[in-house]
C-alpha positions in Angstrom: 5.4 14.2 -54.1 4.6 16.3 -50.9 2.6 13.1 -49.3 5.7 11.1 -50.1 7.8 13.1 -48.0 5.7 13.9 -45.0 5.2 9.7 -45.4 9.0 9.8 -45.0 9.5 12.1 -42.1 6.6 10.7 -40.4 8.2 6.9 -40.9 11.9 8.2 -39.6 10.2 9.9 -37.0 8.8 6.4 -35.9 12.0 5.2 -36.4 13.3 7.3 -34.0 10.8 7.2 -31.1 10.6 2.8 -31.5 14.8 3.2 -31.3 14.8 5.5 -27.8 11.2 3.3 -26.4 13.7 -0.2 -27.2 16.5 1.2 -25.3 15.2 2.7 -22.3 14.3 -0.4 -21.3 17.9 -2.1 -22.2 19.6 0.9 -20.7 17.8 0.1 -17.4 18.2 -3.8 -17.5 22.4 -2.7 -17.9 22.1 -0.6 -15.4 20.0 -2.8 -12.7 22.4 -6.2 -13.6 26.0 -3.6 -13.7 25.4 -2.3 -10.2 24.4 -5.6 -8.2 25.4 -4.9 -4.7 26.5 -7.9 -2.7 25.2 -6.5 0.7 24.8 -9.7 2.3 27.8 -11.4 0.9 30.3 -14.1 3.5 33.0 -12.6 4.8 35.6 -15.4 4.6 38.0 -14.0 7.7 34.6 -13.6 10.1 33.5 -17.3 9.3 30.4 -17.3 7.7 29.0 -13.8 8.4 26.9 -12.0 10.6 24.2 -13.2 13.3 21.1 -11.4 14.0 19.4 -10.8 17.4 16.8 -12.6 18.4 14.0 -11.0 19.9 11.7 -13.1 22.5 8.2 -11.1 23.5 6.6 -12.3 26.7 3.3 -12.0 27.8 4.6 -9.5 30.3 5.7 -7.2 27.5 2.1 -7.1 25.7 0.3 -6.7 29.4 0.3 -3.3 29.1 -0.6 -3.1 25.1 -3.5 -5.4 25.8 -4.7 -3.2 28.8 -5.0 -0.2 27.2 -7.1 -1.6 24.2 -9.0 -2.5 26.6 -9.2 0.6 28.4 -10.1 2.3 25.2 -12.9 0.1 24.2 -14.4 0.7 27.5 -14.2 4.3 27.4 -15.7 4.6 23.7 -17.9 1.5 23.7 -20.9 3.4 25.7 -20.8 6.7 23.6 -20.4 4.8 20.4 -23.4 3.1 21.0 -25.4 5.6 22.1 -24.5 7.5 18.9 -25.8 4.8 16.8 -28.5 4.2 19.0 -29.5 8.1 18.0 -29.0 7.5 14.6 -31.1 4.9 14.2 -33.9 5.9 16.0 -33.5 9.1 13.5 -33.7 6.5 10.8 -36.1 4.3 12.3 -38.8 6.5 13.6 -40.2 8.7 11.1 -40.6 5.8 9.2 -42.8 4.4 11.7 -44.8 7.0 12.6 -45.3 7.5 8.6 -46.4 4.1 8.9 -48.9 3.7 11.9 -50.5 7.2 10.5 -51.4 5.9 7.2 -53.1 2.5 8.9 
């Protein structure tokens, strides 16, 4: 008899929580397909809507991009490799020597 009725509760319960997981979802397909917002719609009096800028780049617009990238990668490119030159004669050199003292 108790088994029965914890079988019961446990069943509505499920009931329940299937109910509210089915209409969450519903309750946001209403919501997204209710408040559709016609941002880009024609405005018949303007004649077919709006017109967007164009925007034209030049090579004399990117001249200065391209020059300091180029700046930059002649300032860092020297120390950069001499750090990695450091590191791998770190890595590199014990190894070596290990080597040629074993021989």
């Amino acid at each position: 008899m108790k088994l029965e009725k914890v079988k019961g509760a446990v069943c509505a319960l499920k009931d329940k929580v299937n109910l509210k997981l089915m209409a969450l979802p519903a309750a946001g397909t209403i919501a997204a397909l209710s408040s559709t917002v016609t941002a880009f719609a024609v405005d018949e009096t303007t004649g077919g809507g709006y017109t967007f800028p164009t925007v034209t780049i030049t090579n004399e617009m990117l001249t200065p991009l391209v020059q300091g990238v180029v700046d930059n990668i002649s300032a860092i490119l020297p120390v950069g490799l001499g750090i990695f030159a450091v590191f791998l004669g770190i890595r590199i050199i014990p190894g070596l020597l290990s080597r040629f003292a074993k021989i």
